[in-house]
N, C-alpha and C positions, 0 to 999 in steps of 0.2 A: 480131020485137017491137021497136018502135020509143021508146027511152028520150024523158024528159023533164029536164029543167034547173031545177036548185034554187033560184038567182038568182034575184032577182027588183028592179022600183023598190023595193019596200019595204024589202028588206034592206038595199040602199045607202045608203038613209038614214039607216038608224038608225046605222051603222055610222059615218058621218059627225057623228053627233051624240056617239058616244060621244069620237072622236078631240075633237072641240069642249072637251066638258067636259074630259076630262084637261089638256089646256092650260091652259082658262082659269080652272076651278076654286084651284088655287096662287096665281095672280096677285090672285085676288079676296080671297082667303082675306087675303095679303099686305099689302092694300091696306087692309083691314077693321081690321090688326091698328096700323097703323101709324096709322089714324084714331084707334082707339080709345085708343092712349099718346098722341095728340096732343089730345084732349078732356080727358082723366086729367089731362095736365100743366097745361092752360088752369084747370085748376077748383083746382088746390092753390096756396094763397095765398100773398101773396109774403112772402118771410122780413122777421124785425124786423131791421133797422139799429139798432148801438149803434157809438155813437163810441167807437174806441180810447183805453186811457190809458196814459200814459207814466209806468212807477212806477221809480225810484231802485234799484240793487242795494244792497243792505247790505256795508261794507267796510270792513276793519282798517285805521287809520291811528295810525300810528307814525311820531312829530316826529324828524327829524333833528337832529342837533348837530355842531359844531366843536369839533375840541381836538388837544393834539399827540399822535399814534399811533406807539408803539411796534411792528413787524409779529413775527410770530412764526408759527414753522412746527412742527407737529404730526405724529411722526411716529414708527416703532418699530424696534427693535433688539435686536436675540442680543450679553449681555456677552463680552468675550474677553480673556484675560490678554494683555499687550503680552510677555511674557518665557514660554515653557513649551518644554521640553525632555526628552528620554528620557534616563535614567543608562545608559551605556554605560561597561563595565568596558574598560581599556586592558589587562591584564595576567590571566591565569588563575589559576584555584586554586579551593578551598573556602571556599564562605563561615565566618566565624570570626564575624563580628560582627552583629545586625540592630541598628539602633537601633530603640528602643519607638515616639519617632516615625513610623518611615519603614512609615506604614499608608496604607489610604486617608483623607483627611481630615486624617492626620495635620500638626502645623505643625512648621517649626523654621526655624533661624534660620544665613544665613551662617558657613560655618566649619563648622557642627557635624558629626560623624562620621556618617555613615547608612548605610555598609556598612564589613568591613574583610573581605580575604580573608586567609589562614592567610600570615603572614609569614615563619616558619621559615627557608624555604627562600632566600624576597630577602635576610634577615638574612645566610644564609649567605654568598654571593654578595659580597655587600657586603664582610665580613672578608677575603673569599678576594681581592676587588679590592684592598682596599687593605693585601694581603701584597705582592700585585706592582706596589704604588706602592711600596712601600718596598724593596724588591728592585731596583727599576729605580732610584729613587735613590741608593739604594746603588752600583751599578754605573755612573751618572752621576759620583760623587763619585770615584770608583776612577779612573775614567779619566783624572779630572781632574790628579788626584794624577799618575799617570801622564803626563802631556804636559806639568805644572811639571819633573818631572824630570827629563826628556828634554829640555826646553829649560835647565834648568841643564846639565845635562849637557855640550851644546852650547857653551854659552858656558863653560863651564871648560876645552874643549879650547882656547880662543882663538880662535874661528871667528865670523864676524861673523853675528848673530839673521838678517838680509836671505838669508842663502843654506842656512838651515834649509829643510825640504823639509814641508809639511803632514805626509804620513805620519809623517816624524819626530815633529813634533808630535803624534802622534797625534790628528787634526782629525776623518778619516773616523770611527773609533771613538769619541770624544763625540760628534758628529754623531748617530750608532747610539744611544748610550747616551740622548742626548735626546727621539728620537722615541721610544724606547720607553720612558722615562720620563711621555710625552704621550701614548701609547696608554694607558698604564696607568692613567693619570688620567680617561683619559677612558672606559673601561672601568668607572672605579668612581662616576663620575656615572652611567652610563647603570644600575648596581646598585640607587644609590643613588634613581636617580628611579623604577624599578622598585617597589620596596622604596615609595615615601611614595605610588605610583598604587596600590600595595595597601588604601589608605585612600580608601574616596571620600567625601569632605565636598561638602556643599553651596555653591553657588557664590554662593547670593542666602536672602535671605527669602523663604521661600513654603510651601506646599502642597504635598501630595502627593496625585497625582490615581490612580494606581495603582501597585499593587504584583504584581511577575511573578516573585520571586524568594522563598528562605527560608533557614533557618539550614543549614548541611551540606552544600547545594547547590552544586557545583562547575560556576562558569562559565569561557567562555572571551570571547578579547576580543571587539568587535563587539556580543556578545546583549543586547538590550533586558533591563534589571532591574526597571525600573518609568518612571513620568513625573509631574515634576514642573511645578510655576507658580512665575511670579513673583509677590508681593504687592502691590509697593509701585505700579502703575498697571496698569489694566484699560482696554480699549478697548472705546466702542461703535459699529461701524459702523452709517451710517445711509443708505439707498438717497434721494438729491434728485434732484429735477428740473432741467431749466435755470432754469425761474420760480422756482424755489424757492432756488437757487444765488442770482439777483441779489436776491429778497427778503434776504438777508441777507449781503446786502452781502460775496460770497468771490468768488473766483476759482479758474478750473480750477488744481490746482498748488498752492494756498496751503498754506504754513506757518508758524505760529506762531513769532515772537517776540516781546521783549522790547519792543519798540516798536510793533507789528502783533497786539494779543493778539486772540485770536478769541473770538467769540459766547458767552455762557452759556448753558448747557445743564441743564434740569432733566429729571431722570428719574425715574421713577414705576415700581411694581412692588408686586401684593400679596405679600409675603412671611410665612408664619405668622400668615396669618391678620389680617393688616393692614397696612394701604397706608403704603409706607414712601416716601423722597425721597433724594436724593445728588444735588448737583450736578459737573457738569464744565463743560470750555471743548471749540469744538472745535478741536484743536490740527492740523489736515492736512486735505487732499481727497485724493482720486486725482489724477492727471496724465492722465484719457483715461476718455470713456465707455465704459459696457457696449454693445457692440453690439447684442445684443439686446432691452436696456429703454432704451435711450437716457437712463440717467441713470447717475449717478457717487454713490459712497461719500466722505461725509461723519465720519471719528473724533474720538467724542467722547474724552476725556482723563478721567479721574478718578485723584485723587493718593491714595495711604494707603487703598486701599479698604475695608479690614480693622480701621484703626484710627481715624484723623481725621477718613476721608472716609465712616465708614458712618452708617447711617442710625438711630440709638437703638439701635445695637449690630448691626445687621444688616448685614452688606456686601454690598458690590456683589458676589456672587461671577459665576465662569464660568457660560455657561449662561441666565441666567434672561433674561426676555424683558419686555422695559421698552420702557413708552412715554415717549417725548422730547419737549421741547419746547423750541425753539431760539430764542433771543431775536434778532431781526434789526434792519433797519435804521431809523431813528426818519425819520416823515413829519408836516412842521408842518401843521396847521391841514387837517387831513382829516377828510371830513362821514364820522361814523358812521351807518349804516344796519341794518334786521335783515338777515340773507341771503334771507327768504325777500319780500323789498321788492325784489330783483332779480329783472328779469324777462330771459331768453335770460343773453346774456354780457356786454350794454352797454346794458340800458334800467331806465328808475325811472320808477314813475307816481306823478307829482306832485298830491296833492289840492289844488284854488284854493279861493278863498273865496269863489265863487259855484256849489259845489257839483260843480265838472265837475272831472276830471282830463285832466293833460298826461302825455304821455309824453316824459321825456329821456333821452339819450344823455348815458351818464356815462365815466369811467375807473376802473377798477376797481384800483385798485393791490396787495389782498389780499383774499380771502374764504375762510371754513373754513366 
């Protein structure tokens, strides 16, 4: 049985037609598409033209003036007593005495007694010392007695004073007798200052910032009892910059005299409920910056905090946290401006009178 063959011209052709349209179908399709957004666009009309206009921004202007400028520096601080100290007892025993003062808050005043320990025993001490000043004097005076008569004696046998022998004189024995005369003495100072270190008085006018101790309580030397302030001048350290140093006119190092007084200082603090004031000066800088904030302390002075220097009764006490302000150095005939008229660190736009503004370059010599 002899097969046949499925091929044929008619298949080839179609087959050829098919491969055609895949080709060319895409491209035409392409072409169509591209016409048609190219008609679309010819037929949408051309936009309206309007002339731009050029409108003015609206702007704060503030008139500059001349006048002579005082500069001043703004800035804050923790009070700090210039004098404070812990009562350290020199001598042991039972406490005998509290004074009513010596609390916390407590004041009192130079001199006054603020602890005494139980005396008895110094008193004792003390008599006992000066039995053996008199005992040594006594034996001083004996000797003496002794070595006029032995040099009489001397000169009554005929014998020339020149070839007396010390011992004869008995010289080594007052010798004896006077140091121990000056031991004894000095034994009964050392009683005696025992005895008045049993009284601890206060060394200054101040405060009492704590109390460690109480009535019966038997201390020994060295132990913290409490810690005290002075009154009469409070310190405010205040952190300046280098800019802030030549604004007011110091130097690294400066201190106050007589002929060189420093800047005044006003200081500010709500206290009780209302804004009170104290001025000072400031009397020192440091000698060297912080290394790590690259600025130096500034101490303001304040005199009588307590009493002259306070403020409608309030004082500057330790502790509170006050803002300063530091009167500095006076600049004639500087343009005042607002701060917010500065523009970067060195420009000012100046409004003309035909509407436009300049920008200048100014010197800035202070701004807050």
């Amino acid at each position: 049985m002899t097969g046949k063959s499925l091929s044929g011209p008619h298949n080839d052709r179609g087959l050829a037609v098919k491969r055609i349209l895949v080709f060319i179908l895409p491209v035409l399709l392409l072409l169509l598409a591209v016409a048609g957004t190219m008609i679309m666009g010819a037929l949408v009309p051309d936009p309206e033209e309007k002339e731009s206009e050029i409108t003015a921004a609206p702007v704060l202007v503030a008139e500059a003036f001349s006048e002579d400028t005082r500069l001043s520096i703004s800035t804050q601080g923790e009070v700090r007593p210039r004098t404070e100290i812990s009562i350290v007892p020199q001598v042991s025993g039972k406490i005998a005495f509290i004074s009513p003062t010596f609390l916390e808050g407590g004041a009192f005043k130079q001199g006054d007694l603020l602890l005494q320990v139980e005396q008895r025993e110094y008193q004792l001490r003390v008599v006992q010392a000066r039995a053996n000043v008199a005992r040594a004097q006594t034996k001083l005076t004996s000797e003496k007695a002794e070595a006029e008569i032995a040099k009489r004696d001397w000169q009554e046998m005929g014998r020339e004073a020149t070839e007396i022998s010390a011992l004869a004189l008995r010289e080594p024995q007052l010798a004896e007798a006077r140091a121990a005369l000056a031991s004894a003495n000095a034994a009964l100072g050392e009683a005696q200052l025992n005895l008045d270190r049993s009284s601890i008085r206060a060394p200054f006018d101040g405060r009492v910032r704590t109390k460690k101790v109480d009535f019966g309580q038997y201390i020994t030397p060295g132990s913290s009892l409490g810690e005290i302030y002075a009154v009469q001048i409070m310190d405010v350290p205040l952190s300046l910059t280098d800019d802030e140093l030549g604004q007011l006119g110091l130097d690294v190092g400066f201190i106050e005299t007589e002929t060189n007084r420093g800047p005044e200082a006003i200081l500010t603090a709500r206290v009780a409920g209302r804004e009170r004031l104290w001025r000072g000066r400031v009397a020192r800088t440091d000698s060297g910056y912080d290394a790590k904030t690259r600025t130096l302390f500034a101490y303001v002075e304040v005199i009588d905090p307590y009493g002259a220097g306070a403020a409608n009764g309030a004082p500057l006490a330790p502790g509170l946290f006050v803002n300063a302000q530091i009167m500095g150095k006076s600049i004639a005939s500087s343009v005042i401006i607002p701060r917010t008229a500065l523009r970067g660190n060195d420009q000012v736009y100046i409004a003309k009178s035909d509407d436009t503004m300049e920008i200048r370059k100014v010197t800035v010599a202070s701004s807050d």
